[in-house]
C-alpha positions as CSV (number, residue, x, y, z in Angstrom):
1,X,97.5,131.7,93.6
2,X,99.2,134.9,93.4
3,X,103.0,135.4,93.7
4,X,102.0,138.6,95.4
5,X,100.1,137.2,97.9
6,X,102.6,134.4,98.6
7,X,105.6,137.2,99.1
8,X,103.3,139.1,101.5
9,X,102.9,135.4,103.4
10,X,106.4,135.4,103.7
11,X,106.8,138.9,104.4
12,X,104.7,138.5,107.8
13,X,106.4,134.9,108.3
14,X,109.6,136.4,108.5
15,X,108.3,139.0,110.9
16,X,106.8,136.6,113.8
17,X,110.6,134.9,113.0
18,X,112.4,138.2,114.8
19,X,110.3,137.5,117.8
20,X,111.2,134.2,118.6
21,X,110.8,134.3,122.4
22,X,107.3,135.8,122.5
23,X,106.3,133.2,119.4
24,X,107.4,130.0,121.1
25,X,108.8,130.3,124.8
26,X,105.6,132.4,126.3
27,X,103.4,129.4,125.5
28,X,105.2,126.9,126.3
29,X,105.7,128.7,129.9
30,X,102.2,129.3,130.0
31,X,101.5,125.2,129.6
32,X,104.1,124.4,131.6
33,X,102.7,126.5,134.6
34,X,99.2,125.5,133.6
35,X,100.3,121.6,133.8
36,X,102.3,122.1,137.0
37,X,99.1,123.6,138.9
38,X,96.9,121.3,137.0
39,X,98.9,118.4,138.2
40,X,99.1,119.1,141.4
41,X,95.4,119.8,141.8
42,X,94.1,117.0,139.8
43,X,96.3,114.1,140.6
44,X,94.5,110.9,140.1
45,X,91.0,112.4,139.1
46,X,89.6,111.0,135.6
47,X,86.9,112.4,132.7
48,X,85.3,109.7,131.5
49,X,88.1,107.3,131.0
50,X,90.6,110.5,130.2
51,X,92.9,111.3,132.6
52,X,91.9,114.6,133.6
53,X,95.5,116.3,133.0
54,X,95.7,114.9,129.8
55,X,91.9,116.1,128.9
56,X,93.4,119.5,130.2
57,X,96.5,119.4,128.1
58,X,94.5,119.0,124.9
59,X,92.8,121.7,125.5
60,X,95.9,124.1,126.4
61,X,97.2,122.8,122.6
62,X,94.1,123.8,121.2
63,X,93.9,127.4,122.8
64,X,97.6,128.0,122.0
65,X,96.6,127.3,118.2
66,X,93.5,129.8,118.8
67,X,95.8,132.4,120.8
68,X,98.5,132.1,118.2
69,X,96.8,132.2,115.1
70,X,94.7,135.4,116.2
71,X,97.2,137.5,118.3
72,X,99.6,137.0,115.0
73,X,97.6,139.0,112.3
74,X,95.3,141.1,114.6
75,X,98.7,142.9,116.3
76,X,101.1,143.2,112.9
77,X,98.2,144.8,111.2
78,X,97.4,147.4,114.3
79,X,101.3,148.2,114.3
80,X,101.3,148.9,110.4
81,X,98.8,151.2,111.2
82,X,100.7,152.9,114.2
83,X,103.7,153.1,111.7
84,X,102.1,154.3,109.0
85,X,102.8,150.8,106.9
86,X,99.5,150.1,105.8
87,X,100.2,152.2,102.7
88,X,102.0,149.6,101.4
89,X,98.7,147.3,101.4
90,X,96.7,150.5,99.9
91,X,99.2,150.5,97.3
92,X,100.0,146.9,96.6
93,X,99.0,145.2,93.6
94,X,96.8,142.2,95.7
95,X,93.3,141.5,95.5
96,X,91.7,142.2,98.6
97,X,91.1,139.3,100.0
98,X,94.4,137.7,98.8
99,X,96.2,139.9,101.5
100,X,93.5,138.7,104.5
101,X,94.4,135.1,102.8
102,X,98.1,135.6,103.2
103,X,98.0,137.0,106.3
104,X,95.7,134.1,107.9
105,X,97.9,131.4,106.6
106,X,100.9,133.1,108.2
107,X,98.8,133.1,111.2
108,X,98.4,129.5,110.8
109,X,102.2,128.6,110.4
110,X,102.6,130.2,113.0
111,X,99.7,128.3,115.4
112,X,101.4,125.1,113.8
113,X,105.1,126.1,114.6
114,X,104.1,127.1,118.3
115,X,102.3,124.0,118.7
116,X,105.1,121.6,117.3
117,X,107.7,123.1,119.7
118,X,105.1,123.2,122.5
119,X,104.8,119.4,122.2
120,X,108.1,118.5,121.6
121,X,108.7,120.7,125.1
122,X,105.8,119.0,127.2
123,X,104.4,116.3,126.2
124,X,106.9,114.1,128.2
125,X,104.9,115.3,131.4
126,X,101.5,113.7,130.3
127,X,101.8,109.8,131.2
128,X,100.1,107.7,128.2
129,X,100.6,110.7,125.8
130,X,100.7,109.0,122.6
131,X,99.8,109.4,118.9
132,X,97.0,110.8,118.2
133,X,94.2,108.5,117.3
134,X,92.8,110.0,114.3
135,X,95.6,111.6,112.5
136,X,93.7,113.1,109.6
137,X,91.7,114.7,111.8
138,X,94.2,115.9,113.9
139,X,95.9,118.4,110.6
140,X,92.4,119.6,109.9
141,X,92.0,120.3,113.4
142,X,95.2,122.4,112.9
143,X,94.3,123.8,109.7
144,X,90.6,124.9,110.7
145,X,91.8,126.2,113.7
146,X,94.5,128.2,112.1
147,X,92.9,129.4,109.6
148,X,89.7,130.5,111.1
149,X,91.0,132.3,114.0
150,X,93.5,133.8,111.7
151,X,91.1,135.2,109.7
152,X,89.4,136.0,112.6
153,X,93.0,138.1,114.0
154,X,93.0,139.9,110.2
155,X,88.9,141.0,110.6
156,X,90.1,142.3,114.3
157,X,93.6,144.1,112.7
158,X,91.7,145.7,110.3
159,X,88.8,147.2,112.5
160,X,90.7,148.3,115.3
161,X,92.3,152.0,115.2
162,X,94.9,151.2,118.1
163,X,96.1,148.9,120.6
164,X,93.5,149.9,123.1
165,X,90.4,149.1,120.7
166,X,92.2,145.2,119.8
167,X,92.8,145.0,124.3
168,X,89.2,145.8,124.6
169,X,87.8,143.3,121.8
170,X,90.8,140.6,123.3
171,X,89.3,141.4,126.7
172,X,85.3,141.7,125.9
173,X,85.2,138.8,123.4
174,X,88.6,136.4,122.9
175,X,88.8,135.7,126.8
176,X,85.3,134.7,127.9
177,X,85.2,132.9,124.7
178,X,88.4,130.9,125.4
179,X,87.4,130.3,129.5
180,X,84.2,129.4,128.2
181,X,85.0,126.5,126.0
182,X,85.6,123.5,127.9
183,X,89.6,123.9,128.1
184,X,89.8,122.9,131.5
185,X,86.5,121.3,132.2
186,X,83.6,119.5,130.2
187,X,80.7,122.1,129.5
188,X,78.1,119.5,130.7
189,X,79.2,120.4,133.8
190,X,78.4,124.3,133.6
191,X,74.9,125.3,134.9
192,X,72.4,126.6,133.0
193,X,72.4,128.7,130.9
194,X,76.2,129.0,130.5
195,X,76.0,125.2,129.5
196,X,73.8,126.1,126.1
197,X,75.8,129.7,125.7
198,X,79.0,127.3,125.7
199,X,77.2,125.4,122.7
200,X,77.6,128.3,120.3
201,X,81.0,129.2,121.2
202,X,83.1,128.5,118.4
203,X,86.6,128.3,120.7
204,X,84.0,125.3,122.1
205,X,84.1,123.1,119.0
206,X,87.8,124.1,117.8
207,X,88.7,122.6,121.0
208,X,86.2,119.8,121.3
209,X,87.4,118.8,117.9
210,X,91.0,118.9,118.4
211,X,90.3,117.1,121.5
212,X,88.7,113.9,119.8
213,X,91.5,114.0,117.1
214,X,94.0,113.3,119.9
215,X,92.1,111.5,122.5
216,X,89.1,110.2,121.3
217,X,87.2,112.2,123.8
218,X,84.6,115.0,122.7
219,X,81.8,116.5,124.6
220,X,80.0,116.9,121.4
221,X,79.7,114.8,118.6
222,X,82.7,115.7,116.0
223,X,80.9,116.4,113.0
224,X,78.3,119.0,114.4
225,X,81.9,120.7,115.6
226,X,83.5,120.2,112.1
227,X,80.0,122.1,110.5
228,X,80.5,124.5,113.5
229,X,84.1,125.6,112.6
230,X,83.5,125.5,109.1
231,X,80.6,128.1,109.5
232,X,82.3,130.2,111.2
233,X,85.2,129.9,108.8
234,X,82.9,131.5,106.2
235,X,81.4,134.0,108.7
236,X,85.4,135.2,109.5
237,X,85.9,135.3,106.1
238,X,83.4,137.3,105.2
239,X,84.0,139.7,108.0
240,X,87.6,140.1,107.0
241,X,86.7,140.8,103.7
242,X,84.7,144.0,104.7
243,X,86.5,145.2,106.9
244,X,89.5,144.7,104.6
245,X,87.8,146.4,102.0
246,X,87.2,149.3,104.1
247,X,90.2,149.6,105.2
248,X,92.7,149.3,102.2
249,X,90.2,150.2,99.3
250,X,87.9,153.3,100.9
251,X,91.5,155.0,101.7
């Protein structure tokens, strides 16, 4: 790998660093209010045999992962634009898909990081919280997660021309897809046809996935979602890589 690449991975770690309290304490306010309503709400109710606050919790982990990993590379990019640092891209001695690389992996740290501190912070609140059952699949939960909505977060950065085009793509696209993946309900439940639309959402299968790794419990079967999330992993990629391209080569 490329030393370049690996400094500008640093470079954008160290920048999510300087902004502690919007990279760790808004999350884990967010699940803490989510868990407190939840818990209220829900008390006794089950999914399956999974306590329903615990099927909701997974599903806040996983979304924070998905929220983190995009919001990081979509916003830094959109403010190097604002401030004129995307020049330094333009002019930088990278392959062009060696900077969407390096900034999707520090999109993943920082999912991972969030997340770590997030269950360090809450997980004493979910009775029979324990280890996760399948551990390996839990880090490539993490990793595919990371790294696919990180990629998506670069493709996003690089096509939008302000913070009013990302809002409107965060509004229009991220949100229905994160309400519409099963983070506080199963999608069986959903009528049709928002129960087959749900299907092909990939926030859907990150979650579902992520889900199984810790619980056991998936809506759909784990290795359709892995295929899923690895598709789209290529389809991100390749949409960061034009957009990338059109960005920091056409200029």
């Amino acid at each position: 790998m490329s030393t370049n690449m690996w400094a500008l991975y640093a470079r954008e770690v160290k920048r999510f660093q300087k902004i502690w309290i919007d990279t760790v304490f808004n999350p884990i306010v967010s699940i803490g209010l989510y868990l407190g309503v939840f818990g209220i709400v829900t008390s006794g109710r089950e999914i399956g045999s999974l306590p329903y606050l615990t099927f909701v919790y997974t599903g806040l982990l996983a979304m924070l992962i998905v929220n983190s990993s995009f919001s990081n590379p979509s916003f830094a990019l959109v403010i190097a634009k604002n401030l004129g640092n995307i020049i330094d891209l333009q002019l930088a001695p990278i392959a062009v898909w060696r900077i969407g690389a390096a900034y999707a992996f520090a999109a993943l740290t920082r999912g991972v990081i969030t997340l770590f501190i997030a269950l360090v912070a809450t997980v004493w609140f979910i009775p029979g919280m324990g280890f996760p059952q399948h551990p390996f699949y839990f880090l490539l939960a993490l990793f595919l997660t990371g790294i696919e909505f990180g990629m998506l977060g670069v493709a996003f950065g690089f096509w939008a021309k302000n913070f009013e085009a990302l809002t409107l793509m965060t509004t229009f696209v991220m949100q229905p897809m994160i309400f519409l993946a099963g983070v506080f309900y199963p999608v069986a439940t959903l009528p049709q046809p928002w129960n087959t639309i749900s299907l092909f959402n990939p926030v859907h299968h990150n979650i579902n996935f992520f889900r199984y790794a810790i619980t056991g419990y998936a809506d759909v079967r784990p290795g359709i979602s892995v295929l899923i999330m690895l598709g789209f992993s290529v389809v991100f990629f390749i949409a960061m890589q034009i957009l990338a391209q059109r960005t920091i080569v056409a200029k």
